[in-house]
C-alpha positions in Angstrom: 90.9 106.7 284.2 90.6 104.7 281.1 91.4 107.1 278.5 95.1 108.5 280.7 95.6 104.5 279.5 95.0 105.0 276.0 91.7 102.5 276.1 89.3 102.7 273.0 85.8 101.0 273.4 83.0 100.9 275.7 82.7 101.4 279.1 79.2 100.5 281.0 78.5 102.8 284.4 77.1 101.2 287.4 76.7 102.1 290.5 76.1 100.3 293.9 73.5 102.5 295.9 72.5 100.1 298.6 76.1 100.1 299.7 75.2 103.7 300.8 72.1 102.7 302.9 70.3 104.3 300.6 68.0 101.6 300.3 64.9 101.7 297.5 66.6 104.4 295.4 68.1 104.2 292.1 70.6 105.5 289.6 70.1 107.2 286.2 72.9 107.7 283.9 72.8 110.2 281.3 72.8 110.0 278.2 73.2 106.1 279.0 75.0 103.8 281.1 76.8 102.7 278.3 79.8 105.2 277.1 82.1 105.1 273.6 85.9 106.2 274.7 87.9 107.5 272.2 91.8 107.2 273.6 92.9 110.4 275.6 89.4 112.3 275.4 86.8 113.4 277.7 83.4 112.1 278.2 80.7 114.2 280.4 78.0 111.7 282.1 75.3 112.6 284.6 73.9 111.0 286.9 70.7 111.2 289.1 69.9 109.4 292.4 66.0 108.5 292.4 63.3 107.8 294.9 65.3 108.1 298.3 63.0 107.5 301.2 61.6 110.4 302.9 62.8 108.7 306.3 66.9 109.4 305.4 68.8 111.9 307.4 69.8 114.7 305.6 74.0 114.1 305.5 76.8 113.1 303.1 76.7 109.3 301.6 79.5 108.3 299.8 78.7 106.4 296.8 81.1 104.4 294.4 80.8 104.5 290.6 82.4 102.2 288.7 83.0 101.9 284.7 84.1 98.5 283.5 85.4 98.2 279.9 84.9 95.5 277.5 87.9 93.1 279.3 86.4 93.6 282.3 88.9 96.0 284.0 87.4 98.0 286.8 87.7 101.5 287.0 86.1 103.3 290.1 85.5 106.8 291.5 83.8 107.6 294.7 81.7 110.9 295.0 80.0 112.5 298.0 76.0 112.6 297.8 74.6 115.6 299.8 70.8 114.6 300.6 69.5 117.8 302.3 65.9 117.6 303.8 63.0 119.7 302.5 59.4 120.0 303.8 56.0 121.3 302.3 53.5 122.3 304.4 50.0 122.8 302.6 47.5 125.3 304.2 43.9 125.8 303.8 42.9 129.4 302.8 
């Protein structure tokens, strides 16, 4: 990671979710895609996957996430996505 190489600066978050199949959706980073490292500290980022088609299988997609820094250095992490399927049924009463 970039701070276990004692980088200070930005780092901007991207991910590429059609690489998953995931087609149509997108990715949210929170608080922004944009991060300030301070050398050997942590940062906490979230991220949310958006508008996924109701046609995907429910399954594990692996997606990538990279951070590149201000020289352009890639640093990337791959996590596991868990899309589980859920139905509503509305009934007249």
């Amino acid at each position: 990671s970039p701070a276990d190489t004692g980088y200070t600066g930005q780092l901007t978050l991207s991910t590429n979710i059609a690489s998953t199949g995931l087609n149509g959706a997108t990715a949210e980073f929170s608080p922004s895609e944009t991060i300030d490292v301070v050398s050997a500290s942590w940062q906490e980022v979230e991220f949310r996957i958006k508008s996924i088609s109701a046609s995907k299988l429910a399954g594990i997609y692996p997606l990538e996430i990279t951070a590149t820094d201000e020289t352009g250095n890639k640093y990337t992490l791959t996590v596991n996505l868990s899309l589980e399927k859920t139905s509503v049924q509305w009934r007249e009463i």
